[in-house]
C-alpha positions, 0 to 999 in steps of 0.5 A: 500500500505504501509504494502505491501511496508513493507512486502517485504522490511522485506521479502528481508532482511530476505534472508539476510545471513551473516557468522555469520549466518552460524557459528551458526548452526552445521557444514557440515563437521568438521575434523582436518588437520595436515597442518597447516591453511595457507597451508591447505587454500591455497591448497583449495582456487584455487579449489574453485575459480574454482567452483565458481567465487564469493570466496574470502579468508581472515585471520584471528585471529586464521587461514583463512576463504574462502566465497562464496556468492552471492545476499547478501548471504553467501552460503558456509563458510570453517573456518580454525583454527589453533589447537595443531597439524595442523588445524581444519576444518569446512565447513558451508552451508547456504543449505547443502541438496540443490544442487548449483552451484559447490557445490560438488567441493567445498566439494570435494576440502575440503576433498581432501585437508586434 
């Protein structure tokens, strides 16, 4: 009964995905703005607040970082950083091939907001 117990407690945390996680894979989509990261952030945070209800948006030392995460698990990251002329953009997702909950949005938003 214990190494059921301890199978499943170890199952569940490896679902677990922070940022972190997402940061050190390759990136989904990773292009440069000439907008500078506070505006390019506040142009694609209400949109993703439209999709999805679970963002939120923080700054940074170098720029801005919006989330979506449910469950313990960071779904998607956009990371904002300030560059020599306006900012570098990279969105990360913990599944980029599988389809969620207004994921196309959030991409669209991204891209849309360049």
């Amino acid at each position: 009964m214990r190494i059921l117990i301890g199978a499943f407690a170890v199952a569940l945390l490896a679902g677990c995905v922070s940022p972190g996680d997402l940061e050190s894979k390759d990136p989904s989509i990773s292009v440069s703005t000439a907008k500078d990261p506070k505006r390019y952030a506040l142009c694609v945070f209400p949109r993703w607040q439209n999709a999805r209800s679970d963002v939120s948006m923080s700054e940074t030392e170098h720029g801005y970082r919006l989330i979506a995460a449910s469950n313990n698990m960071t779904d998607e990251l956009l990371s904002i950083r300030k560059a020599s002329k306006g900012s570098m953009v990279k969105l990360y997702q913990r599944m980029a091939w599988a389809y969620g909950y207004g994921r196309s949005d959030m991409e669209r938003a991204v891209k849309d907001c360049l």
